[in-house]
N, C-alpha and C positions, 0 to 999 in steps of 0.2 A: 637559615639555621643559626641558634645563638650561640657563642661559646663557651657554652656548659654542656653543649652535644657530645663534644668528645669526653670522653672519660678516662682519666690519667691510670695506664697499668703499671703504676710503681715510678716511671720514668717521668721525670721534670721537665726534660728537654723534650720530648714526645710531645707533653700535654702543651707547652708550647706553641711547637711547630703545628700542631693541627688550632690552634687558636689563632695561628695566624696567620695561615689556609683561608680560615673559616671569615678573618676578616677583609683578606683579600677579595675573598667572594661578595661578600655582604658590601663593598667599598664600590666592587663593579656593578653589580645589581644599580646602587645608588648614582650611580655614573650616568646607567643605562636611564634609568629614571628620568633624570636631571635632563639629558638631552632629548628625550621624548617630549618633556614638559617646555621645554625651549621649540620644539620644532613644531606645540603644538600654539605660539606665537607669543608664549609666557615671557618677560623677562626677568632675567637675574634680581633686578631690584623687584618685582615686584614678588618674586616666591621668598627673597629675604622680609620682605614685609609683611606676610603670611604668616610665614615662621616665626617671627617677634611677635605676631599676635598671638599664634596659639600659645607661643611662653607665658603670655601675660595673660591670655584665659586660663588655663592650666594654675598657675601661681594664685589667682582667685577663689579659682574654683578647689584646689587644697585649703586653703584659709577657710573658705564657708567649710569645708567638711571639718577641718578642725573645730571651729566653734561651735558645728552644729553635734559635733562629740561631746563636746563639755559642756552642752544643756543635759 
């Protein structure tokens, strides 16, 4: 769930607390994740090295869509 699921009824501290429910949730999910991909005989260095890659495919691949806007 993202946190714009909940929708604030007037109250600030409401919209808050369920935003951060919601990231508590979203943090364990990620937990859950993370040790799945660990036990599936992944290491830590190598899903950080993953993850650097796809930043820097990602960052490429904005830049070609940029230029290819401005043909």
């Amino acid at each position: 769930p993202s946190p714009r699921s909940c929708q604030p009824n007037g109250a600030n501290e409401e919209a808050l607390l369920c935003e951060i429910k919601e990231l508590k949730q979203k943090d364990l999910a990620l937990d859950q994740e993370i040790a799945q991909l660990l036990s599936e005989g992944y290491s830590l260095e190598e899903l950080e090295k993953h993850i650097s890659l796809l930043h820097e495919y990602n960052d490429i691949k904005d830049a070609g869509q940029m230029l290819l806007g401005k043909l």
